[in-house]
C-alpha positions, 0 to 999 in steps of 0.5 A, a space after each residue: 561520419 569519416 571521411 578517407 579520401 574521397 569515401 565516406 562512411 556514414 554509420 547510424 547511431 543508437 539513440 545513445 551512442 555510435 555502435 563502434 567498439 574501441 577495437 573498430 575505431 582504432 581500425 579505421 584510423 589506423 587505416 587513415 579515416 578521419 572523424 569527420 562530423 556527427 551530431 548530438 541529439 540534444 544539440 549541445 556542441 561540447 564534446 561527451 565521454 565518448 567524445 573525449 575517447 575518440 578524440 584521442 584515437 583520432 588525435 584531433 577534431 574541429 567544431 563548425 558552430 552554429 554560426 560557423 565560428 570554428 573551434 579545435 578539439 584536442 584528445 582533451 576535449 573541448 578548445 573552443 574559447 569563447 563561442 557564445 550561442 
């Protein structure tokens, strides 16, 4: 999900990834959306390969764990210290 403004979009996933190129998410932040939430469907909260690089587009993310502590992710990934399921 991104999130610009007060418009959202939502875009659904393949069973393994988000059906964007790199090209189509530099797009959108380049046009001011931000990252805004998705789900792993193992529900693991660390962040993937793909994470990572669409991290670094978008400069930075915040986790809401399941107990709604927040973390910080950065363009290398996980900063969660010490979230304990």
């Amino acid at each position: 999900m991104f999130r610009n403004g007060d418009r959202t979009l939502i875009i659904r996933d393949t069973e393994r990834q988000v059906p964007l190129t790199e090209a189509q998410l530099r797009k959108l932040a380049d046009e001011g959306w931000r990252w805004s939430a998705h789900s792993h469907p193992d529900g693991t909260i660390y962040s993937s390969e793909g994470d990572v690089k669409v991290l670094g587009l978008f400069k930075n993310s915040a986790i809401i764990t399941p107990n709604t502590k927040r973390g910080q992710f950065d363009k290398n990934g996980d900063v969660l210290g010490g979230w304990l399921p």
